[in-house]
LUMGULUM-255377 format. One line per 10 residues: their letters; for each residue z, y, x of C-alpha. Coordinates in pm, 1 decimal. Each point is the difference from the previous one (the first is absolute). Layout:
REM residues N
A = Z Y X; ...
//
This chain:
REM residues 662
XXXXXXXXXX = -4440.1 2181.7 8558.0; -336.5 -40.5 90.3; -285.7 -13.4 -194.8; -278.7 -183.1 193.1; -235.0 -217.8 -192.4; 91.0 -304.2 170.3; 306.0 -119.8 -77.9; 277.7 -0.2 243.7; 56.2 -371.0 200.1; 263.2 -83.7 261.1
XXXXXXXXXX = -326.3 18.5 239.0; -65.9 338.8 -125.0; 348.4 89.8 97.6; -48.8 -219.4 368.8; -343.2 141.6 74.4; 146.7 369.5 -86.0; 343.5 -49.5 229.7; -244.6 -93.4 289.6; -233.4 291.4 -30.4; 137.2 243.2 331.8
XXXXXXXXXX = 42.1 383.2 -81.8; -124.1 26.6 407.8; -157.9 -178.7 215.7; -24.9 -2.9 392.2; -294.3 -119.7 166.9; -108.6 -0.3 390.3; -359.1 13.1 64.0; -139.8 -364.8 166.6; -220.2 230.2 275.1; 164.2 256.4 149.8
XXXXXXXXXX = -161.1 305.0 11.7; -11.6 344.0 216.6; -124.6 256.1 -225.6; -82.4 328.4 134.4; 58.2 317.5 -216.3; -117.4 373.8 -14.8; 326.8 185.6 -194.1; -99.1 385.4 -52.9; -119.5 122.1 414.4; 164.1 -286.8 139.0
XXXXXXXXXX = -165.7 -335.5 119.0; 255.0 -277.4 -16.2; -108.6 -313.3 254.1; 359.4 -191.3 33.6; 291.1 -91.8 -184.4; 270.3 77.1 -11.3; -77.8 388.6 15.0; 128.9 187.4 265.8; 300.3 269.7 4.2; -268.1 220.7 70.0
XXXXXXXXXX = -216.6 -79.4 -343.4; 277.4 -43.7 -186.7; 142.0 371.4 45.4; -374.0 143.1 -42.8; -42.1 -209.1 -342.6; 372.0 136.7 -61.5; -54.7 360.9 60.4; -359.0 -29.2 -249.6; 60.1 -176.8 -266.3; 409.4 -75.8 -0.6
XXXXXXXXXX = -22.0 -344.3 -119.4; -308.0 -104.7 -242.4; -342.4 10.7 150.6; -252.0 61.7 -301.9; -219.8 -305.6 -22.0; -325.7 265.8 31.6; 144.9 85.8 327.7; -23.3 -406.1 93.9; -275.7 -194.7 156.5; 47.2 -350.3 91.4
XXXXXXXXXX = -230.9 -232.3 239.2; 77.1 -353.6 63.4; 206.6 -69.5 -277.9; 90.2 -234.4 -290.8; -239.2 -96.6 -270.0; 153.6 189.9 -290.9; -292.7 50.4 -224.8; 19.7 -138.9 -373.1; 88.8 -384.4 -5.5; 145.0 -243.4 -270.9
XXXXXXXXXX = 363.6 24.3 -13.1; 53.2 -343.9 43.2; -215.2 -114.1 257.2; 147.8 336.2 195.4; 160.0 -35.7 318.4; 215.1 342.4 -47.2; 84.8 -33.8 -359.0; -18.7 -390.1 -97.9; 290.2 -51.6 -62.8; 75.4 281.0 -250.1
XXXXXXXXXX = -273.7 -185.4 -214.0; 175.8 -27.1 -347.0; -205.2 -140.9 -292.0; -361.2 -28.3 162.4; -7.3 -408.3 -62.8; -331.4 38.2 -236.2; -108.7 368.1 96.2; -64.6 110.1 343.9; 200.1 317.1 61.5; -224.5 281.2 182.7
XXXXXXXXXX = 150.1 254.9 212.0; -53.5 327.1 232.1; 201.3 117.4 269.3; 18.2 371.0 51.2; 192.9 180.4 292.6; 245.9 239.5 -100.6; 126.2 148.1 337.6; 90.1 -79.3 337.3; 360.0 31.2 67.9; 268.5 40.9 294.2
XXXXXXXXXX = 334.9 -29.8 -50.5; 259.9 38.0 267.8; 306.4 -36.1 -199.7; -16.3 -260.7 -303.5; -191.7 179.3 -248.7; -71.1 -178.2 -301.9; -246.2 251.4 -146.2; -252.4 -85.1 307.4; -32.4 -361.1 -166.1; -104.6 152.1 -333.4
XXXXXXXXXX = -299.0 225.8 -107.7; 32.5 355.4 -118.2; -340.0 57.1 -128.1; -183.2 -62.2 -272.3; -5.4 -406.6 -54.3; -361.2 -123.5 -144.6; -49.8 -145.7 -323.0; 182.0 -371.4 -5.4; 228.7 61.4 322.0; 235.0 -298.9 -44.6
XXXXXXXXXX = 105.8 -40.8 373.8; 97.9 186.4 319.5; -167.1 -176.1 312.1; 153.3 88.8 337.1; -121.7 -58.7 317.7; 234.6 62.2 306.8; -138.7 102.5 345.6; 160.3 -145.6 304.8; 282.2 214.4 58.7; 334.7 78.6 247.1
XXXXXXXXXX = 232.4 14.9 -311.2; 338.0 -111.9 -10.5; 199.4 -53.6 -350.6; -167.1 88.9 -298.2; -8.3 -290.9 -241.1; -239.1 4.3 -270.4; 197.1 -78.9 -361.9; -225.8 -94.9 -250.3; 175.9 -26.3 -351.1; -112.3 -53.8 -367.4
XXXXXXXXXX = 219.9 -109.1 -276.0; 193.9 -330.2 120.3; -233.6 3.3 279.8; 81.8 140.1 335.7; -133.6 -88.2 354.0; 65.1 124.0 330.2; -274.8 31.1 301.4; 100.5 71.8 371.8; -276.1 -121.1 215.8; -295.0 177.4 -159.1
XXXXXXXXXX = -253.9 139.5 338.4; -327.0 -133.4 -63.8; 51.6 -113.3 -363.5; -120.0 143.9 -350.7; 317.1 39.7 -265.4; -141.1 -66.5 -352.9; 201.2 74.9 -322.0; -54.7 164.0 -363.9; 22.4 349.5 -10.1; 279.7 -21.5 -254.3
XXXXXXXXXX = 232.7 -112.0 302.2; 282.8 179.5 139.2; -68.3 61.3 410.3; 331.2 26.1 213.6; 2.3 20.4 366.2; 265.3 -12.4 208.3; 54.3 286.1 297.9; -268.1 -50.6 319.5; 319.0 27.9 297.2; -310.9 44.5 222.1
XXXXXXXXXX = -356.5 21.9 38.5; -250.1 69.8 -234.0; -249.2 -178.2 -275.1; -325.3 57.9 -88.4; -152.7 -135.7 -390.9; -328.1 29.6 -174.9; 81.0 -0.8 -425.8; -242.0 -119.1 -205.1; -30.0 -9.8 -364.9; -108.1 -342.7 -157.9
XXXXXXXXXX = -192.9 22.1 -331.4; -128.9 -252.3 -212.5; -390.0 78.7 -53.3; 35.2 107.1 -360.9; -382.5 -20.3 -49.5; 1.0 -381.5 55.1; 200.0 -75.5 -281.6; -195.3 24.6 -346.7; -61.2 -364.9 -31.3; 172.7 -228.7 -261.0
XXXXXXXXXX = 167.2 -186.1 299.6; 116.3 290.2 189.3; 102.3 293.0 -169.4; 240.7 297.0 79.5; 317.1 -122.6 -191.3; -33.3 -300.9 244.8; 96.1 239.5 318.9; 307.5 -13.8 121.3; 215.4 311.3 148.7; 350.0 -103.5 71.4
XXXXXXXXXX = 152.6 -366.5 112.6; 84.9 -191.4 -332.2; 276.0 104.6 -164.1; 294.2 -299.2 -49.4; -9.6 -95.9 -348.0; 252.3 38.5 -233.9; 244.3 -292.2 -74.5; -74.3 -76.5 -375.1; -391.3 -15.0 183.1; 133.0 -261.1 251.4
XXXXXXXXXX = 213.8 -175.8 -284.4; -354.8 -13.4 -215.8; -195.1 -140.4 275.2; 212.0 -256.0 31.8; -4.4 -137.3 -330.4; -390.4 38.7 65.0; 10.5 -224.3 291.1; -299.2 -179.0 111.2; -53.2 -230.3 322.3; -341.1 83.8 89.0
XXXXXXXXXX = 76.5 -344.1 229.3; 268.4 99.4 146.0; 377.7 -74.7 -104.0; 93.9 376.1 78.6; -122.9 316.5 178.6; 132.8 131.5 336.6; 20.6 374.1 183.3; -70.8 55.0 314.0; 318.1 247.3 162.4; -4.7 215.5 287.5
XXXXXXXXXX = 290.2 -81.8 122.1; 97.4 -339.8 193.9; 314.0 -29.7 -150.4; 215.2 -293.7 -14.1; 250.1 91.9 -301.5; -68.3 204.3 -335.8; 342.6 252.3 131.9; -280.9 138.7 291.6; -284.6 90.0 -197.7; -82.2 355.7 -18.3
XXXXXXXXXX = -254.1 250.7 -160.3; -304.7 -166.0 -238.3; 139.4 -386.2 94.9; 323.3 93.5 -169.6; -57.0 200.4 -253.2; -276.9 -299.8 -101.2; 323.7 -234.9 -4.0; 268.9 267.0 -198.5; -322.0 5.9 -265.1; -10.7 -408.6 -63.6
XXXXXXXXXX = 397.1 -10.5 12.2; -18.3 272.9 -247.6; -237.5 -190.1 -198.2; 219.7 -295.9 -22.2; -279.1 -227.7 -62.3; -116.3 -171.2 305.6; 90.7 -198.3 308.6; -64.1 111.3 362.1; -8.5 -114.8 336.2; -50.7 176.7 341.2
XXXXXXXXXX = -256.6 -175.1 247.3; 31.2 28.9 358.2; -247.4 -128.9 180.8; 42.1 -141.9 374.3; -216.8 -193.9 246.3; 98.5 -218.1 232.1; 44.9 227.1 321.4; 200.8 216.1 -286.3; -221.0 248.6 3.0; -28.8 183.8 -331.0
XXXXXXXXXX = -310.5 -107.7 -128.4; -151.2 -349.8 148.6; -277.8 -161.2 -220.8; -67.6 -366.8 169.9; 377.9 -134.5 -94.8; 229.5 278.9 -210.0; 323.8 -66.0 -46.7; 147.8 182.3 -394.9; 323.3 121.5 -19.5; 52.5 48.9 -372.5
XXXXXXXXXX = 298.7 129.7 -166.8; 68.2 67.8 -337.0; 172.2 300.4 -157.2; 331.9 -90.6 -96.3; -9.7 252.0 -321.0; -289.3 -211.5 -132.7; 223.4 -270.9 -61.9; -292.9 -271.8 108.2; 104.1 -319.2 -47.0; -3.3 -270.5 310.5
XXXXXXXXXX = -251.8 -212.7 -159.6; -247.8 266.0 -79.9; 98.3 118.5 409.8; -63.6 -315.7 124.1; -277.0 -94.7 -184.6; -155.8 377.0 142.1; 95.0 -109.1 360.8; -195.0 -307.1 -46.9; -305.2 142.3 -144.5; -293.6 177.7 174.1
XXXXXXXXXX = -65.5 358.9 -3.6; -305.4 -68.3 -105.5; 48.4 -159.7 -317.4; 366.3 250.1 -25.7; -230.4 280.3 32.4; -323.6 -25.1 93.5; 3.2 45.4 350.6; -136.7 -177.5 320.5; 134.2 3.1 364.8; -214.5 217.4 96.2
XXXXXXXXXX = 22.1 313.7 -224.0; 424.7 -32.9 43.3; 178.3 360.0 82.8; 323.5 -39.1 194.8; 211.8 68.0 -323.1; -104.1 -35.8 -300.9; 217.3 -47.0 -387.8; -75.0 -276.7 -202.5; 59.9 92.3 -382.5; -49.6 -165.8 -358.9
XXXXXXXXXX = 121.6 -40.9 -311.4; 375.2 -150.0 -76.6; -214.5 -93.3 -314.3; -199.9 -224.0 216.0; 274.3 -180.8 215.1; -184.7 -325.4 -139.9; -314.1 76.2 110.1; 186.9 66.3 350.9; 186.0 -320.8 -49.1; -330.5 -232.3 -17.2
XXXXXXXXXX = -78.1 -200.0 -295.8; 159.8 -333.1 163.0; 329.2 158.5 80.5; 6.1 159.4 -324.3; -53.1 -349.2 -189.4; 276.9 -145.6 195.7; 208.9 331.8 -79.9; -41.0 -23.0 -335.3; 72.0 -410.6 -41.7; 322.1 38.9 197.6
XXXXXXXXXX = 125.2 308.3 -259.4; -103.6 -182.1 -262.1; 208.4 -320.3 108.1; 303.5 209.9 120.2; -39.9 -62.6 341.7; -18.3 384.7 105.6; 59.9 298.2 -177.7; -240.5 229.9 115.4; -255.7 222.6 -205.9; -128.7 179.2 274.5
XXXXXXXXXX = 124.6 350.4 -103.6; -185.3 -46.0 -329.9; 262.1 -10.2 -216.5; -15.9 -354.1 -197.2; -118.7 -296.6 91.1; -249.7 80.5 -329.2; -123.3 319.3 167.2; -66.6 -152.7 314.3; -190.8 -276.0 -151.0; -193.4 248.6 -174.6
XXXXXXXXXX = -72.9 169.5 348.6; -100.0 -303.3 113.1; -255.6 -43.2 -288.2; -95.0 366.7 27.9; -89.5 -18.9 362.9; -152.9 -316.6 30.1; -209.5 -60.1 -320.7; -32.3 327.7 -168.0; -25.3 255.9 304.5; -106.3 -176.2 274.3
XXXXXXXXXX = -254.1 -254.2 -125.6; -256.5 59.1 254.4; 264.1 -76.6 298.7; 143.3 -329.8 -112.3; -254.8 -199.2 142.8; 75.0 149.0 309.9; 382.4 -68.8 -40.5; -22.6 -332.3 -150.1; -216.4 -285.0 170.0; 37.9 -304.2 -232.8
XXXXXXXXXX = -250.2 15.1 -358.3; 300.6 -80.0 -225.2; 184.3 322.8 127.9; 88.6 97.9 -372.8; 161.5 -281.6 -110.7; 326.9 60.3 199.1; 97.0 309.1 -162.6; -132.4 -180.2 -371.5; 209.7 -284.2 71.9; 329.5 248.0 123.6
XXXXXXXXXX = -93.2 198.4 -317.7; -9.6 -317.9 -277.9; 364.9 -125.9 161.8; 173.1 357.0 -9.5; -122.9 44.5 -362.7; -65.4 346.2 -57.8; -305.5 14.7 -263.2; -8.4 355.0 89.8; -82.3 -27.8 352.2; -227.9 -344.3 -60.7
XXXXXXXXXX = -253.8 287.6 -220.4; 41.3 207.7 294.4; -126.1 -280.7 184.4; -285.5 -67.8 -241.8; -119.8 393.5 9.7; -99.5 -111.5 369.6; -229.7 -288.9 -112.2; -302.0 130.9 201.1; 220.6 -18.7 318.0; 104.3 -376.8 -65.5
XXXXXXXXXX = -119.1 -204.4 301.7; 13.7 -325.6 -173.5; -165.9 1.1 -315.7; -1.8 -353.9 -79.6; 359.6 -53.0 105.9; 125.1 326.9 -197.9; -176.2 -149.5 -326.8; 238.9 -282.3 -1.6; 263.7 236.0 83.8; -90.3 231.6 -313.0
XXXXXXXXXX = 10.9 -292.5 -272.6; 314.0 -161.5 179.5; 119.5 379.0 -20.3; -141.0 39.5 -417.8; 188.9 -347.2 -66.2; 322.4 134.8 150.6; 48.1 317.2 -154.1; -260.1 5.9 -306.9; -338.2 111.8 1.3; 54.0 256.9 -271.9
XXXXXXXXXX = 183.8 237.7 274.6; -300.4 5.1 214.4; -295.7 -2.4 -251.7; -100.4 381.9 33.2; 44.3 45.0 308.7; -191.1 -310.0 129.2; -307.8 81.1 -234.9; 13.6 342.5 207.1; 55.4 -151.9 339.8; -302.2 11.7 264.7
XXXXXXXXXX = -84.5 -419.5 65.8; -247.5 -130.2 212.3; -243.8 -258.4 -32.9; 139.9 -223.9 172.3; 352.9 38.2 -192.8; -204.6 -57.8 -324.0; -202.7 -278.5 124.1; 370.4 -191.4 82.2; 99.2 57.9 -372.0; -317.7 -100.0 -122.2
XXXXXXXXXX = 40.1 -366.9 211.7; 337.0 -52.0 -118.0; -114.6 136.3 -366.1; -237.8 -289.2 -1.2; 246.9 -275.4 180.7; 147.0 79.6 -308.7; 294.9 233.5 74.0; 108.7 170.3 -337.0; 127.9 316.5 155.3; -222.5 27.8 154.5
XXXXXXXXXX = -305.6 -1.5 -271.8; 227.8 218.3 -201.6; 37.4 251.3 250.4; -390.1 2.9 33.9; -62.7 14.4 -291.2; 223.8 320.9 -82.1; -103.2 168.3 345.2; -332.8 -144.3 92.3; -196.6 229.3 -236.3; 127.1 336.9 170.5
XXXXXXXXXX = -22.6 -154.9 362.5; -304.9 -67.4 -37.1; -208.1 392.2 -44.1; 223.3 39.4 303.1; -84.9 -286.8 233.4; -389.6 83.2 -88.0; 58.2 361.8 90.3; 157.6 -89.1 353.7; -284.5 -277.4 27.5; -338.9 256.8 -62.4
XXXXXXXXXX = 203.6 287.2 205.3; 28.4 -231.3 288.5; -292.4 -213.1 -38.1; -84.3 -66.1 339.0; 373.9 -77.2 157.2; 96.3 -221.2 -352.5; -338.9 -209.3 -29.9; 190.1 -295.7 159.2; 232.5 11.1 -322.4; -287.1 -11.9 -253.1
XXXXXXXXXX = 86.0 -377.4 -68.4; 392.2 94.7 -87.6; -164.4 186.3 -264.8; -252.5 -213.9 -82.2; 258.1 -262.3 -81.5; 224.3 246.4 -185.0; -275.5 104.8 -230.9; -73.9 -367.8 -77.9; 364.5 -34.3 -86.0; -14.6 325.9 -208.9
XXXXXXXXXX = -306.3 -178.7 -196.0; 124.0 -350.5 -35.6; 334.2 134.5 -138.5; -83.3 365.7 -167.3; 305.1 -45.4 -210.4; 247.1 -167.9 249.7; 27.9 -366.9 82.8; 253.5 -66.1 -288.6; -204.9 142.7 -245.7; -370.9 -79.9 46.9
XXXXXXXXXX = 196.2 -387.6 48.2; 111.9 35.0 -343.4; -339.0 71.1 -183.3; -182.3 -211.2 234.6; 235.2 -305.9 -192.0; -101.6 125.6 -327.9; -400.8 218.9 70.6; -286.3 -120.2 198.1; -70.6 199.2 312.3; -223.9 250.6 -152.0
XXXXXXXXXX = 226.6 91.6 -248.8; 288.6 41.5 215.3; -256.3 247.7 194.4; -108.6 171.7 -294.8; 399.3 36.9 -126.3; 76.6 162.8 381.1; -308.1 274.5 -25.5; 209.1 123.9 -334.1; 326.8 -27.6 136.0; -13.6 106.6 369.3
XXXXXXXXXX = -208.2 337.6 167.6; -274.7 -160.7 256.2; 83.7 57.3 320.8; -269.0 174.6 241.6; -202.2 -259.3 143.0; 1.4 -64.9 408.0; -352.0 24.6 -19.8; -47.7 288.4 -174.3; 261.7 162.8 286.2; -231.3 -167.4 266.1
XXXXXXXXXX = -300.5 158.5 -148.7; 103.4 375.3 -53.6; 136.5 -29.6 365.9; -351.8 -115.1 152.4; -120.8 387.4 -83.9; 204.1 62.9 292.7; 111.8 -312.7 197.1; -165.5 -306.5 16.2; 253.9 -211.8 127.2; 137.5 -228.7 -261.0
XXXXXXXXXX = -375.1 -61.9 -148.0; -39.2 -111.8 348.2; 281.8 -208.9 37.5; -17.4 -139.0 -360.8; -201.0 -327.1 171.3; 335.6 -101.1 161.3; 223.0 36.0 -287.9; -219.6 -160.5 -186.3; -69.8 -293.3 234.1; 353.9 -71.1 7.8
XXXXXXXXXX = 20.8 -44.4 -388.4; -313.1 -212.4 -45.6; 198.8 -282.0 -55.6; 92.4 166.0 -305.1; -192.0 -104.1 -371.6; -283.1 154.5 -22.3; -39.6 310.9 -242.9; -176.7 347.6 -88.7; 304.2 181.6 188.8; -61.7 -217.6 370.0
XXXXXXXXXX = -442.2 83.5 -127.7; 84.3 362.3 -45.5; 153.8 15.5 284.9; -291.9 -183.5 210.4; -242.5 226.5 -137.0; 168.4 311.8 118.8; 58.0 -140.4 292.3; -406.0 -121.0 67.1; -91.1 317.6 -143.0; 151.6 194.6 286.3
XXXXXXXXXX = -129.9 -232.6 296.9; -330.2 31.0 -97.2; -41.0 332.4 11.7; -162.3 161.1 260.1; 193.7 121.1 271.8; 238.4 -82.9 300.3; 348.1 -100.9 -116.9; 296.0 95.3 180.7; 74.9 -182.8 304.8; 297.9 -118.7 -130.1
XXXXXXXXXX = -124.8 -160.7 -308.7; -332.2 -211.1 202.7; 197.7 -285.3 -7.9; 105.8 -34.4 -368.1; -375.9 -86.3 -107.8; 10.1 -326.7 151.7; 234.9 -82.6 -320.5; -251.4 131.8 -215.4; -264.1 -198.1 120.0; 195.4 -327.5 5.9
XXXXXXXXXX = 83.1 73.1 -373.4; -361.7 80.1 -94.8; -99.1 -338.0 125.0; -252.6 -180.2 -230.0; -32.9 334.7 -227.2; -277.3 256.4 -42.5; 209.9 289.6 198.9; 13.9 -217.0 350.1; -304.2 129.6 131.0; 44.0 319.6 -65.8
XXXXXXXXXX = 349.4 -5.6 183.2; -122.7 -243.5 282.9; -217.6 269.5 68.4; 284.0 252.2 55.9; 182.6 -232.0 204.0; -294.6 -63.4 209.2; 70.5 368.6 97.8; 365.4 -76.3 54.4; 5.8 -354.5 177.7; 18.5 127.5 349.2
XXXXXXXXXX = 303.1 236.7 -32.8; 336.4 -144.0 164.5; 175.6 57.8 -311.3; -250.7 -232.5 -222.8; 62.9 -232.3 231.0; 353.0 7.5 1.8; -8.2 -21.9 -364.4; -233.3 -315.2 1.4; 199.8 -191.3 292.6; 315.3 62.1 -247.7
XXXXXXXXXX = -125.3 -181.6 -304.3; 125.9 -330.0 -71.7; -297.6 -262.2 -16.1; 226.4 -249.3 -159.8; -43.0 187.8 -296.8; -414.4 101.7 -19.6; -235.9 -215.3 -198.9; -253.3 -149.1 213.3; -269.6 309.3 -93.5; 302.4 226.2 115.8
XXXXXXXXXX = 75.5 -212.4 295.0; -392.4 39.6 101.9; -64.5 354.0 -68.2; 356.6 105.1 217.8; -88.8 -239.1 295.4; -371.2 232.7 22.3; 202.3 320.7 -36.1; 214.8 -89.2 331.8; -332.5 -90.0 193.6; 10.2 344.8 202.8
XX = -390.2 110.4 -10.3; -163.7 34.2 385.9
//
C-alpha cells in the first residue's frame, strides 16, 4: 500500500499507468559531432574498422568520460525535466514543481556483440541519479535489440542510430546479439538537482526514481468508491499498443487490464482510433472502434449509451490529444452516470411499471435507484447542468420517486436539496410528498436539510395563499433554515445579492407570523396586535435580523447594502413601517458615503433616489447619482422602470436621469 498524502483516485492510477519507464527520442536537427576519445580524433560516423580495433586494443569496451571531449554536440546541460527534449517524457509528478536536472557522462562505449553492460554505468552515479540517458552514434550494426524492462513494463527498441534511449536506472537492460557490425553509445547519468528542492512546493520526497508502481487492488477497489468526475463521465489510458482485441495486449497495457479485472469493480473499453485513409491516427475525421471487455459484464445500454457519447465528456479528451489506442475505464458503481440522466429516468419508469427487468448490474431495482440518486444529486451536483438542459430537471426523478413509494429513498432524495433544479416545483412536490406519507417521518431530517432561498420563498407564498402544510412545516423548520440561508447569503454576498428580496419577504413572513399562521390567527381573534407581539417575544427565540446579516457583511462586502435600493423598491408598495425605514436608512447611509461603488451596483441608486423623492435624503443621493448617470448600466436600470407606476415627482426626476449629459 502506499502511503502518499494525497489520496489515491482512478486518475492517480491513469496518470501513473501512462508514466513510461523509457523513453526514445530523435533529435529535430541532426547533428555531426566531432569527438577527441583518448589520442584519437574522431571526424565521421560510423567509426571505422580501423578506430574501432585501436579503441578495442586501449580501453576494451568503456571509454572513461575524462578521456572524452565532445564538439558540436547536443545541449545537455541542466534543464527542467519536463520541458526536456531527452527526458520529457519520464516527467512523473512535476505538475506544480518544476523538476531540475543534470546530465553527467559516464563513459563512451563500443560494443560489437550485444553487450548490455555498455548501456549502463559502472562508476560512481551522482547524488539523485534517477535515469540512464543513451545516446547512439550512427553505426554499421546488425541485430542487437535494446530490451528495456521494469516491473509489468517492458519495451523493445531496434532502430536506435542517431537517437538518445532514456529510462530509470532501476531498469533491467537486455540486448540482443549484434550478428554484425558494431555500435558506438555515450551513458549519461541523469540527476535531479538536489539543491533546488528546499521549497514548500518542491521538496525531495516529491522526486521520483522508478516508473509508478501498479497499485494494489483493495487501492483500485477504494478509489472507486471515491469516484469523482472532475467533468468527465470516466478516465481513459493511453496504450502502446494498436491493438484491436483485449487477447493481444502485451507488457504494461495488459497487466493494466488483469489489475481492473482483478479489481472487479469497473467497466472498460478499448479505443482504436482510425482516420479516414485508415491510417492509425487521423485527427480531422476519426473513426472509434470501441469494444468492451466481455468479463466486465457491461450492459448494452450503458455500451450504447458510451458509443453515443463524446470522448470528451466520457473522458475528458479532445480530437486532438487522441493516442491510437487508448482504455476507457469507470466505475460499475457509476453505470448511471454512464447511462445519462434521461435514459436513466426512462430506465427506471419502465422497471418500476414492469415493462423491463433490468437493474443495470446493481442488484435491485432499489439499489439502482439509489445509484441514480447518488450520482446525479449527491455526487455529481456540479455536472447536472451540463447533463440536463430543461430548469425543472429534478422533478422527474421526484415524481418517479413519490409513485414507487419508498420513504427511504424520497429522504435520500431530500439530502440532495441543494442540487434540486426546480425549487419552486420541488416545494409542491415536498408537501404533496408530507401529505402522502406523514410529515412526522421527515421532520428531522428536513430541519437538517440544506434549502435555498428560493425553495423557502415558494413555501412562504403558498404559506400565505393559505396552505396549512405548508405554514406548519415553516413554522417547525423555518427557524433552523434560517442561520443557514443567512450564512450562505453573507459568504456569497456578491453572487446571491439578486436573492436579497426572497429573504426579504421570508423575514417579513417570519415577523408577521413568529408563532405560525395558526397560532398568531388564534390570539389575533381574542388580543390586539401588540399583545399578540408581546405574547410571541416570550414564547418564540428572535430570529437574527436580515439587516443585522447585511450589516456585519458590509465590513467585508458591500454588495447587498448596495443592492438593498432594488429590493426595497420592489416592496414599496408594501405599508409603511420602522422595518421598510430601517432598512432605507442603511441603505442611504451607504450611498452617501464617499467613495466609488462597484461597477456593478451604479445602477441600483437610481431606486434610491426615486424612493427619496420629496424627503430630506434626495439631495444627498441625487448627488451620488449625478456621479453615476452616465454609466450604461444606470441607464439600463432607468430605461427598465415602469413609468406606469411613478408619481408624477418620480416620473420627472427619472425622465432628467435618462437625459445623457453632453
Amino acid at each position: 500500500m502506499r502511503d502518499d498524502k494525497d489520496t489515491y483516485t482512478i486518475f492517480s492510477f491513469a496518470g501513473d499507468a501512462e508514466v513510461p519507464h523509457c523513453c526514445l527520442r530523435k533529435p529535430d536537427v541532426e547533428r555531426h559531432p566531432h569527438a577527441q576519445i583518448g589520442d584519437l580524433a574522431i571526424t565521421a560516423w560510423p567509426l571505422s574498422t580501423e578506430i574501432v580495433a585501436a579503441l578495442a586494443t586501449k580501453y576494451s569496451t568503456h571509454v572513461p568520460a575524462d578521456d572524452v571531449i565532445l564538439h558540436d554536440f547536443y545541449d545537455t546541460t541542466s534543464d527542467v525535466i519536463a520541458d526536456s527534449d531527452i527526458l520529457g517524457k519520464l516527467e512523473n509528478g512535476g505538475d506544480y514543481c518544476e523538476l531540475l536536472f543534470d546530465m553527467t557522462l559516464a563513459h563512451f562505449a563500443i560494443d560489437l556483440t550485444g553487450d548490455a553492460s555498455t548501456l549502463t554505468p559502472t562508476t560512481e552515479p551522482p547524488p539523485g541519479t534517477f535515469a540512464t540517458v543513451v545516446y547512439f552514434f550512427p553505426s554499421t550494426c546488425v541485430g542487437g535489440a535494446v530490451m528495456i524492462s521494469h516491473g509489468h513494463r517492458t519495451t523493445t527498441f531496434e532502430a536506435l542510430d542517431g537517437c538518445f534511449l532514456s529510462f530509470y536506472s532501476v531498469c533491467d537492460v537486455t540486448v540482443a546479439p549484434i550478428t554484425s557490425g558494431h555500435r558506438s553509445c555515450l551513458v549519461y547519468h541523469a540527476a535531479y538537482d538536489l539543491d533546488d528542492y528546499d521549497s514548500d512546493d518542491c521538496n525531495a520526497s516529491m522526486l521520483q526514481y522508478a516508473p509508478p508502481l501498479l497499485p494494489s487492488i483493495q487501492e483500485l477497489q477504494d478509489a472507486a468508491r471515491r469516484f469523482e468526475t472532475l467533468g468527465a463521465r470516466g478516465t481513459s489510458i493511453a496504450f502502446e499498443a494498436h491493438s484491436l482485441t483485449f487477447d493481444s495486449l502485451t507488457g504494461r497495457d495488459k497487466a493494466v487490464v488483469d489489475l481492473l479485472l482483478a479489481a472487479d469493480v469497473f467497466d472498460i473499453a478499448l479505443v482504436h482510433v482510425v482516420g479516414d485513409n485508415n491510417s492509425e491516427k487521423t485527427h480531422a475525421s476519426p473513426t472509434l472502434t470501441v469494444t468492451f471487455h466481455p468479463l466486465c459484464n457491461t450492459p448494452a445500454l450503458v455500451q450504447n449509451a458510451c458509443r453515443a457519447t463524446s470522448l470528451t465528456d466520457l473522458a475528458g479528451l479532445f480530437l486532438d490529444e487522441l493516442p491510437a489506442c487508448l482504455l476507457l475505464l469507470w466505475p460499475k458503481a457509476n453505470r448511471v452516470y454512464m447511462l445519462g440522466y434521461d435514459r436513466t429516468i426512462a430506465l427506471l419508469r419502465a422497471n418500476s411499471v414492469g415493462d423491463v427487468s433490468n437493474d443495470l448490474g446493481y442488484g435491485s431495482l432499489r439499489r439502482l435507484f439509489q445509484a441514480a440518486i447518488h450520482d446525479f444529486f449527491l455526487h455529481h451536483r456540479t455536472q447536472l447542468g451540463a447533463k440536463c438542459d430543461t430548469p425543472q430537471s429534478t422533478y422527474p426523478m421526484a415524481s418517479l420517486l413519490y409513485d414507487h413509494g419508498d420513504v427511504g429513498l424520497l429522504v435520500e432524495l431530500l439530502d440532495a436539496h441543494d442540487a434540486w433544479a426546480d425549487d419552486a416545483t420541488m416545494a409542491n412536490w415536498l408537501l404533496a410528498v408530507l401529505r402522502r406519507f406523514g410529515a412526522a417521518r421527515f421532520l428531522h431530517r428536513l430541519q437538517a436539510t440544506n434549502v435555498t432561498s428560493t425553495f423557502v420563498a415558494h413555501l412562504v407564498h403558498l404559506a400565505t395563499a393559505g396552505d396549512t402544510l405548508a405554514q406548519t412545516t415553516l413554522c417547525d423548520c423555518l427557524p433552523l433554515w434560517w442561520p443557514r440561508l443567512l450564512r450562505d447569503l453573507t459568504t456569497n454576498a456578491c453572487a446571491k445579492k439578486a436573492e436579497l428580496h426572497r429573504f426579504y419577504d421570508v423575514e417579513t413572513y417570519m415577523l408577521t407570523y413568529p408563532m405560525g399562521v395558526a397560532a398568531s390567527a388564534y390570539l389575533g381573534r381574542h388580543l390586539a396586535d401588540d399583545l399578540v407581539c408581546n405574547v410571541a417575544t416570550y414564547l418564540v427565540e428572535p430570529h437574527v435580523s436580515l439587516l443585522d446579516a447585511i450589516q456585519e457583511s458590509q465590513r467585508y462586502n458591500d454588495c447587498l447594502t448596495g443592492y438593498l435600493p432594488v429590493v426595497l423598491w420592489q416592496r414599496r408598495a408594501a405599508p409603511c413601517n420602522v422595518r421598510f425605514a430601517s432598512y432605507m436608512a442603511v441603505a442611504t447611509e451607504y450611498w452617501c458615503l464617499p467613495g466609488e461603488p462597484p461597477r456593478c451596483l451604479k445602477g441600483c441608486v437610481v431606486y434610491l433616489a426615486l424612493l427619496t423623492v420629496g424627503t430630506p435624503a434626495f439631495a444627498a443621493v441625487d448627488k451620488e447619482v449625478q456621479t453615476c448617470r452616465d454609466c450604461d448600466i444606470f441607464q439600463q436600470e432607468c430605461a427598465a422602470i415602469d413609468k406606469s407606476t411613478l408619481s408624477s415627482m418620480q416620473a420627472l426626476v427619472l425622465e432628467e436621469y435618462m437625459q445623457r449629459r453632453p
